[in-house]
Each structure stands twice: as C-alpha cells, then as structure tokens.
C-alpha positions in Angstrom: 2.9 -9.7 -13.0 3.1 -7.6 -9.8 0.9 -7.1 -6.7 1.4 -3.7 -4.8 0.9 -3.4 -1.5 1.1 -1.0 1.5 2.0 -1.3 5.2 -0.5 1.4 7.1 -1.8 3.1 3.9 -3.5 6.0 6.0 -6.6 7.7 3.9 -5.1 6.3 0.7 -3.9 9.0 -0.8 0.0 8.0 -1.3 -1.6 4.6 -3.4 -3.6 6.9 -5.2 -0.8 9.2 -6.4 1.4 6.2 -7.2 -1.8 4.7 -9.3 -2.5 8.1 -10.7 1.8 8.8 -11.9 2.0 5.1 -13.2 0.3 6.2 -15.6 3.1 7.6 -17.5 4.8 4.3 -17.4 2.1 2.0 -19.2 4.1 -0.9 -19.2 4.5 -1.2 -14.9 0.6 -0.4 -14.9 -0.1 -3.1 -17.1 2.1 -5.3 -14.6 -0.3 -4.3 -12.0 -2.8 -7.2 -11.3 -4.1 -6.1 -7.7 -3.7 -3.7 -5.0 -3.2 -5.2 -1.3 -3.5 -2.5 1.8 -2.6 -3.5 5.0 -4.9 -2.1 7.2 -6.9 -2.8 10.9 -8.7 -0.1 11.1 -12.3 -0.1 9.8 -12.3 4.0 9.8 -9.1 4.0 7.6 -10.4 0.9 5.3 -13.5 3.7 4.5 -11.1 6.5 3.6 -9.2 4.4 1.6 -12.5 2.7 0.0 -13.3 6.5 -1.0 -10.2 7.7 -1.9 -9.8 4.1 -4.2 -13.0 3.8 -5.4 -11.7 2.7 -8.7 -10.2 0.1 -7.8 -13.1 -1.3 -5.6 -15.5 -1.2 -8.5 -13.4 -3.3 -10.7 -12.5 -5.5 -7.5 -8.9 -5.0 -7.6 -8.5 -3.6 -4.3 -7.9 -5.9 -1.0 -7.3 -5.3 2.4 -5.6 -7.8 4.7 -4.8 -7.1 8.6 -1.3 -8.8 8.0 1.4 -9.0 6.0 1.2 -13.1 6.3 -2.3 -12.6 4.7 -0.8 -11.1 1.3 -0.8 -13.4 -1.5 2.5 -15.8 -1.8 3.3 -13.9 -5.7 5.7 -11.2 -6.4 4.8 -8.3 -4.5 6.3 -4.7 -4.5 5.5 -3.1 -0.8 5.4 0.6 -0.1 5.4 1.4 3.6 6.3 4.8 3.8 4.3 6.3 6.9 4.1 3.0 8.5 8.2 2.9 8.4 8.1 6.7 9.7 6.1 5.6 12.9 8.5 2.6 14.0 10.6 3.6 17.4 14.3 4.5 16.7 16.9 3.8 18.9 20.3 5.8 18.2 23.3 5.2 19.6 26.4 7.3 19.5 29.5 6.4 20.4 31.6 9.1 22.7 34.9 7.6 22.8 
C-alpha cells in the first residue's frame, strides 16, 4: 500500500491526470489508499476540492500544511510545480 502526495498541487489538475492515467495500470491504483496535498492556501484547497471531488466524497483526499504532517507510511511525492518555483543558483566556472 501507497499514499500519494503533492508538494504545492496548484488547482489540482496534475493529481487529477495522474488519478485519471492510473487507470491503465490497475494494479498501482489498487495500491493507492489515500491522496495527501500539501497545501496553505484556502483558495487553492477549493480548486483542488473541485477539481478532486471524487476523492472528497469517498474521503480519500487530505490536505496537510506540511510535509511533517503526512502520514509516517510509504509515500510516493510528486512536486513538480512546487520544484519549478525553488531559487536556483548556478555557478560556472571560467578558468
């Protein structure tokens, strides 16, 4: 058994395409016994309450303000837009 989880899931919609493609893979979707979103904002937690509503009415989804907050089980994290919006420092070496 596998919790997913995502790091600053926006309106939803890149848990709700993963959801929606597991499909084809009934095995993994079976594995699935909750969906965790990290989230703060109260604006976002409605889009994502909308765009999820599945998953709210069979009380599988859950939203924690931290990653500290997600339960101590396997979990496999997706933080795509929430990597993309971390600061990047390069440096280059000139000689």
């Amino acid at each position: 058994r596998v919790r997913l989880a995502e790091a600053g899931p926006g309106r939803g919609t890149l848990m709700a395409d993963l959801l929606r493609a597991s499909a084809a893979f009934p095995a993994f979707r079976e594995a699935v016994c909750g969906v965790h979103l990290l989230e703060v904002s109260p604006f976002n937690r409605a889009s994502q309450r909308s765009a999820l509503e599945p998953l709210v009415a069979a009380g599988q989804l859950h939203w924690h303000a931290a990653v500290s907050e997600l339960p101590q089980e396997p979990v496999l994290l997706v933080a795509h837009e929430f990597l993309d919006a971390l600061p990047v420092h390069q440096f280059v070496r000139t000689r």
